[in-house]
C-alpha atoms as one frame of an Amber mdcrd trajectory, in Angstrom:
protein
  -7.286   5.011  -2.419  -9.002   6.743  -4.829 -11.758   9.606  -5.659 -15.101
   9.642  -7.451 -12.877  11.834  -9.951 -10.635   8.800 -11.078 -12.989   6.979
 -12.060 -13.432   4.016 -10.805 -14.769   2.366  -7.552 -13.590   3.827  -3.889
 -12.757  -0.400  -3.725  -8.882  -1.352  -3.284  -7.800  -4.024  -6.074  -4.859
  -4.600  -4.537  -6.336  -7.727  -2.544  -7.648  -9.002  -5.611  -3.969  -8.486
  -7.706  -2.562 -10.135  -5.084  -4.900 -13.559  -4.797  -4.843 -14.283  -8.250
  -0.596 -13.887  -8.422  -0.998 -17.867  -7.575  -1.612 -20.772 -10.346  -3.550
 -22.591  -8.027  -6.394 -20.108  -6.972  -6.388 -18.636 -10.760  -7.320 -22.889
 -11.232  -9.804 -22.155  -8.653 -11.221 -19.189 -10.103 -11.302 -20.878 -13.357
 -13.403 -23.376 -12.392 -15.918 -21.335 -10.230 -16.195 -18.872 -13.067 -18.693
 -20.880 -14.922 -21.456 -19.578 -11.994 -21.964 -23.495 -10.581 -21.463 -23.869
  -6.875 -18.890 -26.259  -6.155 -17.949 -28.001  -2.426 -14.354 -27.733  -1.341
 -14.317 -31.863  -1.777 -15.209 -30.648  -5.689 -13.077 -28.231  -5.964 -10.054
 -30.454  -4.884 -10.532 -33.170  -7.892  -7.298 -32.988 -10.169  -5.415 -30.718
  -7.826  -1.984 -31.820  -5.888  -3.729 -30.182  -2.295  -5.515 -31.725   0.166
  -8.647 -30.358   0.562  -6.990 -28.298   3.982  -4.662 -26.512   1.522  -7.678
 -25.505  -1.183  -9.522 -24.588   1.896  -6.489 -22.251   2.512  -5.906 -20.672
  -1.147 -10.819 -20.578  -1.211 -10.576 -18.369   2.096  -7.958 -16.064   0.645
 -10.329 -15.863  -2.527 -13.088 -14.843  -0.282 -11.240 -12.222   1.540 -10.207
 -10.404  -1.599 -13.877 -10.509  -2.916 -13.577 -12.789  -6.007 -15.506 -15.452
  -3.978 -18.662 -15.691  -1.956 -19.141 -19.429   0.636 -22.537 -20.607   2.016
 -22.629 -23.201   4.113 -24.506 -25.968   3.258 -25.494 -28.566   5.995 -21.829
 -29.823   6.541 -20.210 -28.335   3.908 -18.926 -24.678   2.598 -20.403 -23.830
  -1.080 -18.543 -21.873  -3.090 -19.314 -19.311  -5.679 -17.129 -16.872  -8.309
 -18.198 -12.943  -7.411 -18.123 -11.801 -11.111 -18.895  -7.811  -9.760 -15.632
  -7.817  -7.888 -12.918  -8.958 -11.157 -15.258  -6.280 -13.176 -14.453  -3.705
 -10.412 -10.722  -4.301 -11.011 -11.126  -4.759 -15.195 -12.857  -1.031 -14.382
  -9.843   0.160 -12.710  -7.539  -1.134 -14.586  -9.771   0.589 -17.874  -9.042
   4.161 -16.430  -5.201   3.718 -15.564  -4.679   2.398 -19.076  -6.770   5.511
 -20.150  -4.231   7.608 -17.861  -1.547   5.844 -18.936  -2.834   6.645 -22.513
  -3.056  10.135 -21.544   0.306  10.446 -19.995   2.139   9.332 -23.377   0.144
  11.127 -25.858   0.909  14.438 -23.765   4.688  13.210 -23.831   4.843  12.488
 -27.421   2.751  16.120 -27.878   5.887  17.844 -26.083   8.835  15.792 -27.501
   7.129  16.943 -31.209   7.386  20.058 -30.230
């Protein structure tokens, strides 16, 4: 995906792009991201989900890395992974750099 060259991390962010483009888990993001463990029955007070479907949208958190669970005796802990979202502000730093680059080299041959 990428090279030490670019930049930034050999890590995809595509998993990452792709779990927050839902209002729910950015809620559930939000509310981990003060660093507090929360329960899944915590993380469900004030949302329209049973706790099944915040189960669902934690899990798909976890796979893309913005999320860590331990399990507690009966119960799933969960925590916000702040390393992974500054991976992806990282990558996101050098394509707006490239980006950057791109247009200034474009403007530099239009003034020609």
């Amino acid at each position: 995906m990428s090279s030490p060259e670019s930049g930034y991390a050999l890590v995809d962010p595509a998993p990452v792009f792709a779990a927050l483009g839902d209002a729910t888990r950015l809620e559930l993001v939000s509310r981990l991201s003060d660093g507090q463990a929360r329960s899944i029955a915590q993380l469900t007070g004030g949302l329209r989900l049973t706790r099944q479907g915040v189960t669902k949208h934690l899990r798909v958190l976890e796979h893309a890395g913005i999320v860590n669970s331990v399990r507690v005796g009966r119960e799933s802990q969960f925590t916000y992974v702040p390393e992974r979202m500054e991976q992806v502000q990282s990558y996101l730093e050098t394509v707006s750099r490239q980006w950057d680059d791109a247009l200034s080299r474009l403007k530099s041959f239009v003034e020609r």
